[in-house]
C-alpha positions in Angstrom: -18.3 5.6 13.4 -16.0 8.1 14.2 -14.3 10.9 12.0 -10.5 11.1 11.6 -7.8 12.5 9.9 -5.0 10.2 8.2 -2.0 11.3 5.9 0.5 9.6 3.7 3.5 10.2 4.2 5.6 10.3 1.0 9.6 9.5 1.0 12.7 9.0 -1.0 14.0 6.0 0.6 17.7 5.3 0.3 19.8 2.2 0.9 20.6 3.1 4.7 17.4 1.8 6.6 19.3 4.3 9.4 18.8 7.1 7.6 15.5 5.8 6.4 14.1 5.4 9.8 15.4 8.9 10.6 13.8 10.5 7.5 10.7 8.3 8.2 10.8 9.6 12.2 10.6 13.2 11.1 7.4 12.8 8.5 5.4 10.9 10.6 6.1 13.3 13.3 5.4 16.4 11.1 1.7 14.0 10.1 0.8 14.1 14.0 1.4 17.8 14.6 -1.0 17.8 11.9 -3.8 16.2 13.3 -3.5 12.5 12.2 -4.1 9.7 14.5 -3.6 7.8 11.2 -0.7 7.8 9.4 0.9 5.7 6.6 4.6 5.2 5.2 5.5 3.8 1.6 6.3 0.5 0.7 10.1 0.0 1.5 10.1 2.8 4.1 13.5 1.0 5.2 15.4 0.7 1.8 15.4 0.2 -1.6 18.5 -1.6 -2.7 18.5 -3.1 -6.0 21.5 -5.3 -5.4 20.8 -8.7 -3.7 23.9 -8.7 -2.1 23.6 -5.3 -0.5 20.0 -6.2 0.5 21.2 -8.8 2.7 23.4 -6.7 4.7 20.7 -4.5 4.9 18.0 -7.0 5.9 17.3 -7.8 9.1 15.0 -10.2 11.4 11.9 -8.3 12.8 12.5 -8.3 16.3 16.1 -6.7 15.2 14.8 -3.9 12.5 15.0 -0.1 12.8 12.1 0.4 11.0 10.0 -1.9 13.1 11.0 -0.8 16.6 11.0 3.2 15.6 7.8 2.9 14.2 6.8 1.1 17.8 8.2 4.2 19.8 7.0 6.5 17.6 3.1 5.2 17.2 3.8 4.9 21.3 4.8 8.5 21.8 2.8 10.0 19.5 -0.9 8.3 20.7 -1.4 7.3 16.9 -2.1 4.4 14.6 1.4 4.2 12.4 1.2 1.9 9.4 4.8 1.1 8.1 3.6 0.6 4.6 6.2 -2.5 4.2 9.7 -3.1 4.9 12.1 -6.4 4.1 12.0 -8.6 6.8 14.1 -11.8 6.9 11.9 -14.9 8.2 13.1 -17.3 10.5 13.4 -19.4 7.2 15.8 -17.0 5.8 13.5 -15.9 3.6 12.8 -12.5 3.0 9.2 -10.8 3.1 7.8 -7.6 1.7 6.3 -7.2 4.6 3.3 -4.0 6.5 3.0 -3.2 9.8 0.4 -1.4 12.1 1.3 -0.5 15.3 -2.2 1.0 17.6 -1.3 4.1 19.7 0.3 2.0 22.9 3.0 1.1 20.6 2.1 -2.5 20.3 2.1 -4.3 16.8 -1.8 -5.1 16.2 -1.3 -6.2 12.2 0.6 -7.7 9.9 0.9 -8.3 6.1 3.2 -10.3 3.4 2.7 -8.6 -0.2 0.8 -11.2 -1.5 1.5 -10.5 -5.6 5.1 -10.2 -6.8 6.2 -7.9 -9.0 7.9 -10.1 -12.1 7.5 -7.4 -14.9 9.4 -6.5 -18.0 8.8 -2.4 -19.2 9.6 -1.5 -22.8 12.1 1.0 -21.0 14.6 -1.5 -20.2 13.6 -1.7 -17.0 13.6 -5.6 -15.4 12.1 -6.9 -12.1 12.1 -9.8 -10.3 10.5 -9.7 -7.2 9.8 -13.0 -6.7 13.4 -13.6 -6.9 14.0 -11.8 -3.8 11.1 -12.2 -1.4 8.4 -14.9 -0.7 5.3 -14.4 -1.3 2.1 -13.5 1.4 -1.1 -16.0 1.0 -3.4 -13.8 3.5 -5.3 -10.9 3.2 -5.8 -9.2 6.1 -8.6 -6.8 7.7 -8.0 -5.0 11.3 -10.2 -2.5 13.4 -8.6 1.7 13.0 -10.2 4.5 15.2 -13.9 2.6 14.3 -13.3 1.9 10.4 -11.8 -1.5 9.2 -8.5 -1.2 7.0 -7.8 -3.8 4.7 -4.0 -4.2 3.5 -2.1 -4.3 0.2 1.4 -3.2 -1.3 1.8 -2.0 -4.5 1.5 -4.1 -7.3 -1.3 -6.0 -5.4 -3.0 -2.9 -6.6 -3.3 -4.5 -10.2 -5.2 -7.2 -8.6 -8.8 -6.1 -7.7 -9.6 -9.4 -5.9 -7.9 -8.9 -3.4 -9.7 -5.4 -2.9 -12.8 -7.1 -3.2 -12.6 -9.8 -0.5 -11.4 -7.5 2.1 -14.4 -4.5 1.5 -16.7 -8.1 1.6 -15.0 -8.5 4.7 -16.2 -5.2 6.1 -13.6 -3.1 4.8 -14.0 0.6 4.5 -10.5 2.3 4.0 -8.4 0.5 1.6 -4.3 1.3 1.7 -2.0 0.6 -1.1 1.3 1.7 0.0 3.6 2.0 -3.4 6.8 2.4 -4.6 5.6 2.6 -8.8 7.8 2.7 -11.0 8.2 6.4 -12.8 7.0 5.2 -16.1 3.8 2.8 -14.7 2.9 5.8 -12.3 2.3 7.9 -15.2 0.5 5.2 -17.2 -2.3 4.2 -14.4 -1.3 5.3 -10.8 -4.2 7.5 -10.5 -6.8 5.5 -12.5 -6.6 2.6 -10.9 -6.3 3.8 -7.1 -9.6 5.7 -8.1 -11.0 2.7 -9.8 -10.4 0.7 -6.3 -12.0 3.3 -4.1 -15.1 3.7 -7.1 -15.5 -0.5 -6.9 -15.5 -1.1 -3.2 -17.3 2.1 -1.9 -14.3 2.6 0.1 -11.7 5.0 0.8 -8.1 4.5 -0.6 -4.8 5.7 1.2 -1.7 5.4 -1.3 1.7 6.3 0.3 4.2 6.5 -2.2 8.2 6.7 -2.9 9.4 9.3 -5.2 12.5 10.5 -6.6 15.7 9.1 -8.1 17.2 6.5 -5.4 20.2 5.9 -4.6 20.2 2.9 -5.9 19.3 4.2 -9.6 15.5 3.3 -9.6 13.1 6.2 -10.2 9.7 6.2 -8.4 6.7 8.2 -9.3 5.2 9.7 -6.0 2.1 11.6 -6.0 0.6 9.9 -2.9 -3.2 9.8 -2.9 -6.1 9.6 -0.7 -9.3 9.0 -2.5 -12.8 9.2 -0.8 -15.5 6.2 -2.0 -17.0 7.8 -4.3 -13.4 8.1 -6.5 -12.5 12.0 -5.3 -8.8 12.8 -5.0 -9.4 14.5 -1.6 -5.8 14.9 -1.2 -2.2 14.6 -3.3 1.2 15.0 -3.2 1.4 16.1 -6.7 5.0 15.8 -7.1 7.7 12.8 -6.3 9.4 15.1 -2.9 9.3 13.9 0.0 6.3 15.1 2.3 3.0 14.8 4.0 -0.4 14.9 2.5 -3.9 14.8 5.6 -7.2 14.5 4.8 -10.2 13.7 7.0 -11.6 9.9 6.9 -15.0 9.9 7.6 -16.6 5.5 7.8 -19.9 6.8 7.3 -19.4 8.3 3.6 -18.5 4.4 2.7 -21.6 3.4 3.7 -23.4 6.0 2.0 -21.8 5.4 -1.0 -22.8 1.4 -1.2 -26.0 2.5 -0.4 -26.2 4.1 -3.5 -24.7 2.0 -5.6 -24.7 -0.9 -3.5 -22.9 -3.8 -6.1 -21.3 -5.6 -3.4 -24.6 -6.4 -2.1 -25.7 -7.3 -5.4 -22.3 -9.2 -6.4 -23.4 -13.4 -8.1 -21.4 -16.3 -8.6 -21.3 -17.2 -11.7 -18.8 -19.3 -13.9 -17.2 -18.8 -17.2 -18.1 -20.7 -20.6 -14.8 -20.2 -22.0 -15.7 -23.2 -25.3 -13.8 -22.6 -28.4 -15.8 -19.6 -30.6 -18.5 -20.2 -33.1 -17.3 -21.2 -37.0 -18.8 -18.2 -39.2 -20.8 -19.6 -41.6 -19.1 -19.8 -45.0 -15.3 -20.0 -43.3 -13.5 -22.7 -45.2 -12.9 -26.0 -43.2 
């Protein structure tokens, strides 16, 4: 298993997947001249629109989006593995998706991935969202081959779910990716804990991409990208919401060393749950 170096590249995504493609263009370049043959956007590299009206005149078929066929030319030209965190893509049903790319170093598109959970939360700030009113959700998780270490796929709130985490390091997964845009106000609450928490559980490590910043379309994201090694060490952070480009070296075999030491998903059971009404304390009243 060979050693390499990936980044995250962290953005501000506006409403203009133009502009978004350009800003993305410019990071991900910046990540190569670095050293990585890896690299990784945020969820919604394209746009973050808010309004469901602009969204559709924003959103576009794959075979049509800027995002898509930049990220193509770019992994092409540069001789890397680029990983669109997601972007919205409208299905031949009409129906959008919240939906991740890899492209391999020929340019070709070797992976895809539909966010499987939907964000549907209500925050004691005020703030409302609906994202299963907007985009359909994924029913696959998916696991693909990177410079000799397997990535498994997720996007952002699927981070909450550790399931899904699970399956894919039973699956032979030994870098995990969780490509974000968190809010501001869950970011501070658990961004860090739980992206530690994944990479501690699965022996694996964790790449986190993030958005950050105040968006034009009023949302505010919390940034601080991450990549965590397997055995839950920040090895490297954006630890601000600007836009930018955190590297750090990725090396398979330290996954396997760390389920060798603590090797639980060897030792994972089935079991089932005896979820029978409580006991009655003796003496309660009938």
């Amino acid at each position: 298993m060979s050693v390499f170096k990936a980044a995250a590249v962290q953005m501000r995504s506006g409403t203009s997947p133009e502009r978004n493609a350009a800003d993305m263009e410019r990071l991900v370049r910046e990540a190569a001249h670095r050293g990585a043959t890896y690299v990784q956007t945020p969820e919604m590299t394209g746009a973050l629109v808010r309004d469901k009206e602009a969204g559709a005149a924003a959103f576009t078929t794959e075979d049509k989006d800027i995002v898509v066929s930049t990220a193509g030319k770019l992994a092409k030209e540069l001789g890397i593995y680029l990983h669109v965190g997601s972007t919205a893509i409208r299905r031949a049903d009409g129906k959008l998706a919240n939906r991740a790319f890899l492209f391999a170093p020929d340019g070709a598109a070797v992976a895809n991935y539909d966010k499987i959970h939907m964000f549907d939360v209500d925050l004691d700030n005020g703030e409302s969202w609906r994202e299963s009113a907007s985009y359909e959700p994924g029913k696959e998780a998916v696991v693909t081959v990177i410079d000799g270490a397997r990535l498994g796929f997720a996007v952002c709130y699927d981070l909450r779910f550790p399931q899904l985490f699970r399956s894919e390091a039973m699956a032979g997964a030994d870098v995990l990716s969780v490509p974000a845009a968190f809010t501001r106000q869950t970011g501070e609450a658990h961004w860090h804990v739980l992206l530690r928490a994944r990479a501690i559980e699965n022996g694996a490590y964790v790449i986190a991409a993030a958005q950050g910043g105040v968006h034009e379309d009023g949302r505010e994201t919390y940034g601080h990208s991450l990549i965590v090694d397997p055995w839950g060490r920040i090895i490297a952070e954006a630890a601000h919401d600007e836009p930018g480009v955190i590297v750090a070296e990725i090396d398979p075999a330290q996954s396997l060393a760390a389920r060798r030491k603590i090797p639980n998903l060897k030792n994972a059971r089935d079991f089932t749950v005896n979820a029978g009404e409580a006991p009655r304390l003796r003496g309660a009243a009938s």
